[in-house]
TORKOL-4160 file (C-alpha; in steps of 0.2 Angstrom, whole numbers, padded with zeros to 4 digits, m for minus):
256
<pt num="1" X="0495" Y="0392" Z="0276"/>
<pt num="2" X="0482" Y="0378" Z="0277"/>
<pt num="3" X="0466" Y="0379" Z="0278"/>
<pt num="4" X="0463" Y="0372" Z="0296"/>
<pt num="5" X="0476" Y="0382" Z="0303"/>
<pt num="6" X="0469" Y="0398" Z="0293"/>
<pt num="7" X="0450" Y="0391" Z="0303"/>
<pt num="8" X="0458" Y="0391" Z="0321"/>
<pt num="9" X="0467" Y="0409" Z="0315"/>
<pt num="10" X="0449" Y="0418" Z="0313"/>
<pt num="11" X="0441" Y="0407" Z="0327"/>
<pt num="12" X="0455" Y="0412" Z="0340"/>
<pt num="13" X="0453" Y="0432" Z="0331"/>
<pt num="14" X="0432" Y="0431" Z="0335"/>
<pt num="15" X="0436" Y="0423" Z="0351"/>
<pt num="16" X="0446" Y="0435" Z="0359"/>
<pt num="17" X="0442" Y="0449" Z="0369"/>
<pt num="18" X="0450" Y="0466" Z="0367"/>
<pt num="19" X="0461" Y="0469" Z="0380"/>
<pt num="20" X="0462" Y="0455" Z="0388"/>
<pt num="21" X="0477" Y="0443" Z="0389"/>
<pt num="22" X="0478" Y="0427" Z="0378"/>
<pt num="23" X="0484" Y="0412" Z="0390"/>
<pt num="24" X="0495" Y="0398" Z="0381"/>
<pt num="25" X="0483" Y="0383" Z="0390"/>
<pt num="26" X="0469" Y="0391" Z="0383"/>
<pt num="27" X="0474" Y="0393" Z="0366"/>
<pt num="28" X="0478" Y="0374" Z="0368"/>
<pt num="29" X="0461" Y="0370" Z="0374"/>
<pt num="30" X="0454" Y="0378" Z="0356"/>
<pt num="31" X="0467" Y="0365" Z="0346"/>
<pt num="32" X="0480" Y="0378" Z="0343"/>
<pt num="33" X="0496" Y="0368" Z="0350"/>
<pt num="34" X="0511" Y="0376" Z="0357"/>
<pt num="35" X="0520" Y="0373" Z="0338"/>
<pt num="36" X="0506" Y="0381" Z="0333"/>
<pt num="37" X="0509" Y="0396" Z="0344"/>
<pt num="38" X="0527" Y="0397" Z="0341"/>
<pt num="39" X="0520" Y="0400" Z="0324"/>
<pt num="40" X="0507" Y="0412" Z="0327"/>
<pt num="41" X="0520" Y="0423" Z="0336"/>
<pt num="42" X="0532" Y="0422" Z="0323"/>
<pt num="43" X="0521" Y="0429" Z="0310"/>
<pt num="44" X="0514" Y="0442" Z="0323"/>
<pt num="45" X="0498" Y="0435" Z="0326"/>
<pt num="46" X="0502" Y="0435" Z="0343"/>
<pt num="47" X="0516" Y="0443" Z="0357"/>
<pt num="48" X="0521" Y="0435" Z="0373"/>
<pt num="49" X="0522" Y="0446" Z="0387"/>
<pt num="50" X="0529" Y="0430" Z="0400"/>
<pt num="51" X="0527" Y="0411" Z="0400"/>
<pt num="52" X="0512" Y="0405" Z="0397"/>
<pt num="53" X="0504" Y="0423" Z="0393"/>
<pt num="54" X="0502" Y="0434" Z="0377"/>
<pt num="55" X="0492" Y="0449" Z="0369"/>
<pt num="56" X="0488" Y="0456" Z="0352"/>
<pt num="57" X="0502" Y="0467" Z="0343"/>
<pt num="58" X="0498" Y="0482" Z="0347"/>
<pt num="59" X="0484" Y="0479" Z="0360"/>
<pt num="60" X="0484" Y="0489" Z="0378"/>
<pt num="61" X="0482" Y="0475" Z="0389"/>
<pt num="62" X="0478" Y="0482" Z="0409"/>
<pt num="63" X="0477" Y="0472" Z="0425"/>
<pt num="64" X="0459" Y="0469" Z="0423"/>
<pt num="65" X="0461" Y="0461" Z="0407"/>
<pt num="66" X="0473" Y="0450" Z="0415"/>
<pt num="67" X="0460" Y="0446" Z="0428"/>
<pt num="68" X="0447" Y="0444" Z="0417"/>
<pt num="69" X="0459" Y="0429" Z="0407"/>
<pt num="70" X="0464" Y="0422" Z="0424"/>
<pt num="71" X="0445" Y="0420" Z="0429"/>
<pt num="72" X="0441" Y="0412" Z="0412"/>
<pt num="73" X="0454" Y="0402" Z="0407"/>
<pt num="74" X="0463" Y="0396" Z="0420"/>
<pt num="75" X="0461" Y="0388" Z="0435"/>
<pt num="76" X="0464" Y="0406" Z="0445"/>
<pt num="77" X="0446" Y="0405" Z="0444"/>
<pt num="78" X="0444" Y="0410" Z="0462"/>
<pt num="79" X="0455" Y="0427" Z="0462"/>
<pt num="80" X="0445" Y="0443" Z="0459"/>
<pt num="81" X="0447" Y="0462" Z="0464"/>
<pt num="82" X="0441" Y="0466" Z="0482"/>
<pt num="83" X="0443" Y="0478" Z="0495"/>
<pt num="84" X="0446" Y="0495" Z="0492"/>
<pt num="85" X="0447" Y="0491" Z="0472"/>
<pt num="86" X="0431" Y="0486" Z="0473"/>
<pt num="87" X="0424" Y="0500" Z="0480"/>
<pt num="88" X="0432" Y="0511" Z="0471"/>
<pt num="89" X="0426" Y="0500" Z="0453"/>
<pt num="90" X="0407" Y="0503" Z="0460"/>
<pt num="91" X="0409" Y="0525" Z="0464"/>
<pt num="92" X="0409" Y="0516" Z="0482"/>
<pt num="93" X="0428" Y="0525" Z="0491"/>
<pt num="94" X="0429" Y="0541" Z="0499"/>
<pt num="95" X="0443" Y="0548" Z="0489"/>
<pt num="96" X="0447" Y="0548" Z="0471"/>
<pt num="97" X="0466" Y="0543" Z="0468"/>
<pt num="98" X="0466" Y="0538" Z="0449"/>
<pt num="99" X="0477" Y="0527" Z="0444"/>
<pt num="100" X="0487" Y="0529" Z="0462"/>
<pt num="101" X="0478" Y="0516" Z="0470"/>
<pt num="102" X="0486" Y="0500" Z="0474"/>
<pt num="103" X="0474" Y="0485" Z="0469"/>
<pt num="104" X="0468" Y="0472" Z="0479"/>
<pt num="105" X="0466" Y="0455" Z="0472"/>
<pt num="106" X="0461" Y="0442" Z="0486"/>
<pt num="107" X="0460" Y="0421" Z="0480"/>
<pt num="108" X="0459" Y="0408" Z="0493"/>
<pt num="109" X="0476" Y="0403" Z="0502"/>
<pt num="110" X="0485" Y="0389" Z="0493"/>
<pt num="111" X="0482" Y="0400" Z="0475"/>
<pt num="112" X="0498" Y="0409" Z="0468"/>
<pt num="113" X="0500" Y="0422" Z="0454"/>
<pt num="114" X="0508" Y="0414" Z="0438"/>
<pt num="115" X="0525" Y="0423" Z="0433"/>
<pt num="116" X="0517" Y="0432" Z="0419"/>
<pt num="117" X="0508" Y="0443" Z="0430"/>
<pt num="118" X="0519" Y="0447" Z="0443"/>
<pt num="119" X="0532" Y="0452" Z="0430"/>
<pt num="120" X="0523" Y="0461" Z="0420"/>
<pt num="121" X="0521" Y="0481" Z="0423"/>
<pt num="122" X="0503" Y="0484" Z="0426"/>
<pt num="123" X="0507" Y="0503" Z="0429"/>
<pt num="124" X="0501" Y="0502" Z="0446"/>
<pt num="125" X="0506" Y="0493" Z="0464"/>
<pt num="126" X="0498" Y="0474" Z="0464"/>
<pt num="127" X="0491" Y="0469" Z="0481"/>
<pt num="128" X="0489" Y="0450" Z="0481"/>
<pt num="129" X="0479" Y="0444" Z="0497"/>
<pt num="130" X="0478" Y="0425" Z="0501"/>
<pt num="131" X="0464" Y="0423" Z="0514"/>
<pt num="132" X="0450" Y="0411" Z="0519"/>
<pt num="133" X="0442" Y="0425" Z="0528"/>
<pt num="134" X="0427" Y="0424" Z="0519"/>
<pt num="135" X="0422" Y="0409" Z="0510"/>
<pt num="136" X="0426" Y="0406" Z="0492"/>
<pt num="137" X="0414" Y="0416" Z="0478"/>
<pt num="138" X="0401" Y="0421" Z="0488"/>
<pt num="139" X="0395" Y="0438" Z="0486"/>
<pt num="140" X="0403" Y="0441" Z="0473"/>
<pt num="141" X="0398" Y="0454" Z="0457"/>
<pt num="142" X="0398" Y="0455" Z="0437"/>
<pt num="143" X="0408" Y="0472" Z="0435"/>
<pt num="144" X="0407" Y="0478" Z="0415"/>
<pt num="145" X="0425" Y="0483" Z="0408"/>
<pt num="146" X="0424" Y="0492" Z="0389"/>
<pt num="147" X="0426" Y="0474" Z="0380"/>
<pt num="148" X="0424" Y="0462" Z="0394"/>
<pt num="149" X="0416" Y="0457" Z="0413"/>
<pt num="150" X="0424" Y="0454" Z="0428"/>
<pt num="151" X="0420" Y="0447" Z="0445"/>
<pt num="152" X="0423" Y="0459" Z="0460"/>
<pt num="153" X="0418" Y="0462" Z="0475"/>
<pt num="154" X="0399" Y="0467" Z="0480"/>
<pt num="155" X="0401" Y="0480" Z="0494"/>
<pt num="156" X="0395" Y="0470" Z="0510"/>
<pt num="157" X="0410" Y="0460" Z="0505"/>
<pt num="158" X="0422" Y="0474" Z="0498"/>
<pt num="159" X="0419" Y="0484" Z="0516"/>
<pt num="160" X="0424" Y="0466" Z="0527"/>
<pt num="161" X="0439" Y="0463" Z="0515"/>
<pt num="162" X="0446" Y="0483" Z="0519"/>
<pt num="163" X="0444" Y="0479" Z="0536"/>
<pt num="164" X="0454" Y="0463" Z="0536"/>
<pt num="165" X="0467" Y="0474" Z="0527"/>
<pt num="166" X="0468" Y="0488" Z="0542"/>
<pt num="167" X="0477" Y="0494" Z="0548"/>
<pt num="168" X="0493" Y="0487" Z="0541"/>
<pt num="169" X="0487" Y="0488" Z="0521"/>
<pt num="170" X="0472" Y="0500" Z="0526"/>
<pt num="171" X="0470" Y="0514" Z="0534"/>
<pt num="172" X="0457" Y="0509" Z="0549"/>
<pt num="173" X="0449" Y="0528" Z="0550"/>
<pt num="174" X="0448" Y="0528" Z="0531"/>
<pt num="175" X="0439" Y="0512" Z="0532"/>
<pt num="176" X="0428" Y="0521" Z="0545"/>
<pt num="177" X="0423" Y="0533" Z="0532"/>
<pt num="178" X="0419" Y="0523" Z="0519"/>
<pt num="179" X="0409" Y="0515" Z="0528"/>
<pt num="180" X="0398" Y="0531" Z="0534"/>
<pt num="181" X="0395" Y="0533" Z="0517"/>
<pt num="182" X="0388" Y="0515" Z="0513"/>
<pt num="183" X="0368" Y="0519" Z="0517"/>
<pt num="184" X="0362" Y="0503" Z="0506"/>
<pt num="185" X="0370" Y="0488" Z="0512"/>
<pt num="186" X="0359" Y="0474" Z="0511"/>
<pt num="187" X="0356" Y="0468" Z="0531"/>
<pt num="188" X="0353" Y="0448" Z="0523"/>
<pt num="189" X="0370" Y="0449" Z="0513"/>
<pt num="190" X="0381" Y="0455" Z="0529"/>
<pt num="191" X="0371" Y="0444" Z="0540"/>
<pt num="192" X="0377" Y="0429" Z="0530"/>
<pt num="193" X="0394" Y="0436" Z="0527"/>
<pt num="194" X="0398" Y="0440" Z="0546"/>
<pt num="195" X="0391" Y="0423" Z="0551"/>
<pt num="196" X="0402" Y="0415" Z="0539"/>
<pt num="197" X="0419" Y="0426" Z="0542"/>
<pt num="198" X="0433" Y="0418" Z="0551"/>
<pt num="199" X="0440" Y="0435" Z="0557"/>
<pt num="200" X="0435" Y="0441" Z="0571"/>
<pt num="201" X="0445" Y="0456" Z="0571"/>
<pt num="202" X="0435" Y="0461" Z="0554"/>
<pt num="203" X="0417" Y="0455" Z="0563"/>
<pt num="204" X="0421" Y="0468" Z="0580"/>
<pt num="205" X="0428" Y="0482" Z="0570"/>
<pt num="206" X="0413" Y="0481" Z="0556"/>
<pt num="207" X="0400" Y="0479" Z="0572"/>
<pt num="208" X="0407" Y="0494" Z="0583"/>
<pt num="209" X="0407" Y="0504" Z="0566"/>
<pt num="210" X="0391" Y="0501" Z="0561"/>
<pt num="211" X="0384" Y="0504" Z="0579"/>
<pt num="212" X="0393" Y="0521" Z="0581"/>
<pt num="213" X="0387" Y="0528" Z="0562"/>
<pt num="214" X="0370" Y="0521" Z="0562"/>
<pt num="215" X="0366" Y="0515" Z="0547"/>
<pt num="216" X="0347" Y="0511" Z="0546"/>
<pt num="217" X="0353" Y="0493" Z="0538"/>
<pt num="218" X="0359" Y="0488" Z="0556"/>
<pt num="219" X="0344" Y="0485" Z="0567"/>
<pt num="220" X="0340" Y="0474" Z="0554"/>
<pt num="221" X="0356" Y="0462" Z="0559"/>
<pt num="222" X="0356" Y="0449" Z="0570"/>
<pt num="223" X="0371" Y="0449" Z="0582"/>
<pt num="224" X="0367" Y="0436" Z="0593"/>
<pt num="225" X="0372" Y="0424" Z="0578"/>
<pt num="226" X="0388" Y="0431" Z="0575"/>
<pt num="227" X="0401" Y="0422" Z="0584"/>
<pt num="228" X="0414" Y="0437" Z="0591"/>
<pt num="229" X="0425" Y="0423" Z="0600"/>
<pt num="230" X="0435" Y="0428" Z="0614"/>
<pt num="231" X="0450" Y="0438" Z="0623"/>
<pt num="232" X="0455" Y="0453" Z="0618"/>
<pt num="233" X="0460" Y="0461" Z="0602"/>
<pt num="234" X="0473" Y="0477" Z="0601"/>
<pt num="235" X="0473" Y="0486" Z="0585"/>
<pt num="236" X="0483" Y="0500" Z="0590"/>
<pt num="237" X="0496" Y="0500" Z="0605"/>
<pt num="238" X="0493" Y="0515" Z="0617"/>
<pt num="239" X="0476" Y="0515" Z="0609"/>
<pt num="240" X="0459" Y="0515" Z="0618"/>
<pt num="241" X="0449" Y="0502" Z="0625"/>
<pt num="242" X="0433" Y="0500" Z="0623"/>
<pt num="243" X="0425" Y="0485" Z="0635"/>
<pt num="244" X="0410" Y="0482" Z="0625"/>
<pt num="245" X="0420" Y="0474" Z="0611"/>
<pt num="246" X="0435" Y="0470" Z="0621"/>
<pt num="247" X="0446" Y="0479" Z="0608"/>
<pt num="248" X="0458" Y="0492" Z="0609"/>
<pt num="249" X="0456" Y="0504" Z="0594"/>
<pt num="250" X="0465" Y="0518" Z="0588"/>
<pt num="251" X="0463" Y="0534" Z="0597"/>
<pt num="252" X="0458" Y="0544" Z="0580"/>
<pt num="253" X="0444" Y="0533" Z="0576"/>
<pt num="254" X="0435" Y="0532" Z="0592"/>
<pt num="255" X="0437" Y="0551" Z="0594"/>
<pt num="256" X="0427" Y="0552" Z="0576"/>
């Protein structure tokens, strides 16, 4: 083996997280061509687990290592773990499901998976959500893995990004409870995330919510700048309407 291959060998070895997935464009963008991975592979430096993707012999690889290598080497630079799966990353959800939880991964619209992940078994149920609800980065949080970081979720945005999800992906009175037990939301963060959301499903039910548990964080909002459009919004059929938000919500939650 030569010696400049045996340098891009240990360079690719200190580089690499453990955990983590290796992506073939990024090993290219360190000078080790896609010969030069076919050869790394057949000596066993490397394992593919799709097109484009691979791992460590040996190394257990988990959806968050996935994430971590679609944030940093790729152009999926936008995707990161919201919703629920945030919450749950930061002690934040009202109940504890292990690894039964589905995981929510929100990037912007026009953003798709690559193959290697969606193939590949990441032992639990992938939620991909393409939305412009929210604007692109903002708000979002370092989370600390055991060998590497990822970008979730902060909670202002985790609770907005459940409620876009209910009640089809979400359930709208687990949402409710959740958010009984978020006593310190920052009042600037959701300010500028409700002024900036596009949904104004998520904007009503986060409002009416927040008014019926009352959090001390809610006087310090300013509702006069948050555009709640207009007509009605149904959430449930045969549910009950409530004028002040002109929404009609599911019987269960209102009754809470």
């Amino acid at each position: 083996m030569s010696t400049n291959i045996e340098k891009k060998i240990t360079k690719f070895i200190d580089t690499h997280k453990p955990g983590t997935v290796i992506l073939a464009s990024w090993l290219e963008s360190m000078g080790i061509s896609h010969e030069l991975q076919k050869r790394y592979k057949r000596s066993g430096w490397i394992q593919s687990i799709g097109t484009g993707a691979y791992k460590r012999p040996n190394d257990t690889i988990s959806w968050e290592g996935a994430l971590y290598s679609m944030q940093s080497q790729s152009c999926m630079s936008s995707i990161h773990a919201g919703g629920l799966t945030a919450l749950s990353k930061q002690g934040l959800s009202h109940y504890i499901r292990h690894n039964q939880e589905n995981v929510y991964l929100f990037s912007l619209p026009k953003k798709t998976l690559p193959a290697w992940f969606k193939n590949y078994n990441w032992q639990q149920q992938i939620e991909y959500i393409r939305t412009s609800m929210l604007p692109d980065k903002v708000e979002l949080t370092a989370f600390n893995e055991k060998n590497f970081t990822i970008e979730i979720s902060s909670a202002e945005r985790a609770i907005l990004e459940s409620l876009y999800l209910a009640p089809e992906k979400m359930d709208i009175v687990e949402c409710y409870q959740i958010l009984e037990g978020l006593v310190n939301l920052r009042p600037k963060v959701l300010q500028n995330l409700l002024e900036n959301c596009s949904s104004v499903k998520v904007k009503r039910l986060f409002l009416y919510m927040s008014h019926k548990i009352g959090h001390q964080w809610f006087d310090f909002l300013d509702q006069a700048k948050i555009d709640l459009g207009k007509g009605h919004r149904s959430i449930s059929k045969g549910g009950v309407y409530l004028a002040s938000y002109n929404m009609t919500l599911p019987e269960e939650l209102v009754k809470l």
